[in-house]
Residue, then its C-alpha position, 0 to 999 in steps of 0.5 A: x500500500x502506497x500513498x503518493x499525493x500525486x507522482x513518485x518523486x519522493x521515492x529512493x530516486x529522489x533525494x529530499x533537498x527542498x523543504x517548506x517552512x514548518x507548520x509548527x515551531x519544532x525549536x520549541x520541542x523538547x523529548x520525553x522518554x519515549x522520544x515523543x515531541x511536547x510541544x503546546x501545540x502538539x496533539x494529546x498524548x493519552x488517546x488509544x493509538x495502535x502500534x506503529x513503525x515509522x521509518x524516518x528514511x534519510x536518502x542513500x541510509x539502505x532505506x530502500x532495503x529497509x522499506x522492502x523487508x518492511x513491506x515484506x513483513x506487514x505486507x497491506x499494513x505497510x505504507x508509504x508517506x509522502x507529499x505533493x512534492x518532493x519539498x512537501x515536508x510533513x510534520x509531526x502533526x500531519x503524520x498523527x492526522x494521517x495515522x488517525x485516519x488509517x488506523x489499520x497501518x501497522x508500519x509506515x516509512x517516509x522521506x518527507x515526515x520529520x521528528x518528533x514522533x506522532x504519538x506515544x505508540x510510534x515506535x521509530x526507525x532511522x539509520x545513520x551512515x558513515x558521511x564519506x561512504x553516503x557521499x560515495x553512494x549518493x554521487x554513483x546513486x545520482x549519476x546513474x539516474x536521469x531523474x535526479x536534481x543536480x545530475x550535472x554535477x556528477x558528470x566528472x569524477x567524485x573529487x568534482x562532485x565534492x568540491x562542488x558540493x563543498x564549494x556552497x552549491x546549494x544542492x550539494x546540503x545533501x552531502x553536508x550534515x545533512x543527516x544532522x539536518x534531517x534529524x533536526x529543526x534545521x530542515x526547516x531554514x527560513x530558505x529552505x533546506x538549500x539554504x539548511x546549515x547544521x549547528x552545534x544546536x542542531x547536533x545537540x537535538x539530534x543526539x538528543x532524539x536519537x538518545x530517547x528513541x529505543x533502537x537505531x540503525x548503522x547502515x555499515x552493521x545493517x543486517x545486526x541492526x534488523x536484529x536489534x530492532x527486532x528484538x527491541x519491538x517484539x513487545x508490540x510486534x512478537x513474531x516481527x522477523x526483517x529480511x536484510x537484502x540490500x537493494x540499490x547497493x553501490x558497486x564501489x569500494x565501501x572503505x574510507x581509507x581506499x576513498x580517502x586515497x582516491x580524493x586527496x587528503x585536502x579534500x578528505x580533510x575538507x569534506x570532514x570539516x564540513x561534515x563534523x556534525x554528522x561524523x560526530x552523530x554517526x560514531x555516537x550511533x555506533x557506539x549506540x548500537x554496540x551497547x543495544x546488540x550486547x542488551x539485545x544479544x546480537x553479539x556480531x553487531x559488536x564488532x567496531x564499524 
């Protein structure tokens, strides 16, 4: 089951690098326990919800492998949730609307939704990847794909790619903390996610959605990290079983070390100064998923990433 408010451009072919103002002041949002956005507008937390997946997919984090193996577990109680458009971002609040009007969803996965979650059964997925290998897989994903914004700019090599987007060009966000962005206010720059910049601020908020939500994923530990969300949702879910087949996976090298011979260590050092809030957050996610798997008994997502 898909719900598309028009055509599919805000599917894996699409990376999400236009938003819209937010309805609603997420700068004012603190997190409970449960991950749960308070906010003096946010919509009331003791209603009776069912239990919900939501997947928050941050384009080019194995989101696709994710969605299918969802799919192939809730089957016609699994959903895709986009808008309009591909800057149509959606709210907490539009997601609780849309979770009140299809109570038979049992997991849900989105580009455009955004933290914090809906409401107190909402139980939340997101991976976080390494920052240099997701610049990799969205440079060979992007100029492999007509369809896609800012396709010029992968026409040379991946050192061109970098220093256009590290240059300031406003498409190359999608390579600058932009998992620190997705998982913030930051989405929501007055310019629009173009114009999107990450802060120590928007670092701290992140960190501190991730820290209050029960489970994440690394895209590098991606089949350990089904495990431990498996086994952390069983509560809600107890049969839930998430198959790890990789879809959209690039045929390059996946080592930093051999991507950071290729480009140079000026631009390698570049790119990470530029990147220091979403290296900053993904080794907290590892640290983060090795104490899950030793909770969760997935010792093989122990091994350091």
């Amino acid at each position: 089951m898909k719900h598309f408010l028009s055509d599919d451009s805000t599917s894996e072919s699409t990376p999400i690098i236009v938003a819209t103002q937010q309805q609603f002041n997420i700068k004012t949002t603190i997190y409970d326990s449960n991950g749960l956005g308070i906010n003096p507008k946010r919509l009331q937390q003791n209603e009776d919800h069912p239990p919900v997946i939501v997947h928050y997919h941050i384009f080019k984090n194995a989101g696709t492998s994710l969605d299918l193996a969802l799919q192939q577990y809730f089957g016609d109680q699994w959903t895709s949730y986009e808008g309009s458009h591909s800057h149509d971002l959606k709210t907490s609040a539009d997601l609780y609307e849309f979770l009140k009007k299809n109570q038979a969803i049992r997991s849900l996965s989105s580009h455009l939704a955004r933290p914090p979650l809906p409401h107190a059964n909402a139980l939340p997925i997101v991976f976080l990847r390494n920052p240099l290998l997701r610049a990799r897989s969205v440079y060979e994903f992007t100029r492999k794909d007509p369809s896609q914004p800012f396709r010029d700019a992968t026409s040379g090599t991946f050192s061109d790619y970098l220093e256009w987007a590290l240059s300031g060009a406003p498409g190359g966000v999608v390579i600058r903390d932009y998992q620190v962005i997705h998982l913030s206010s930051a989405s929501f720059a007055d310019g629009g996610i173009l114009a999107a910049q990450a802060t120590e601020e928007s670092l701290r908020e992140a960190r501190a959605l991730l820290e209050s939500w029960p489970v994440l994923g690394v895209v590098e530990k991606y089949a350990q990290s089904l495990k431990v969300i498996e086994r952390a949702y069983r509560t809600s879910f107890p049969q839930l079983a998430l198959q790890p087949e990789h879809v959209n996976r690039s045929e390059t090298s996946s080592q930093e070390e051999t991507i950071r011979q290729e480009i140079g260590e000026s631009l390698y050092q570049e790119f990470n100064r530029q990147n220091q809030f979403d290296n900053q957050l993904y080794r907290y996610a590892t640290t983060r998923l090795s104490d899950l798997c030793k909770t969760y008994n997935v010792e093989t997502a122990c091994e350091t990433v």
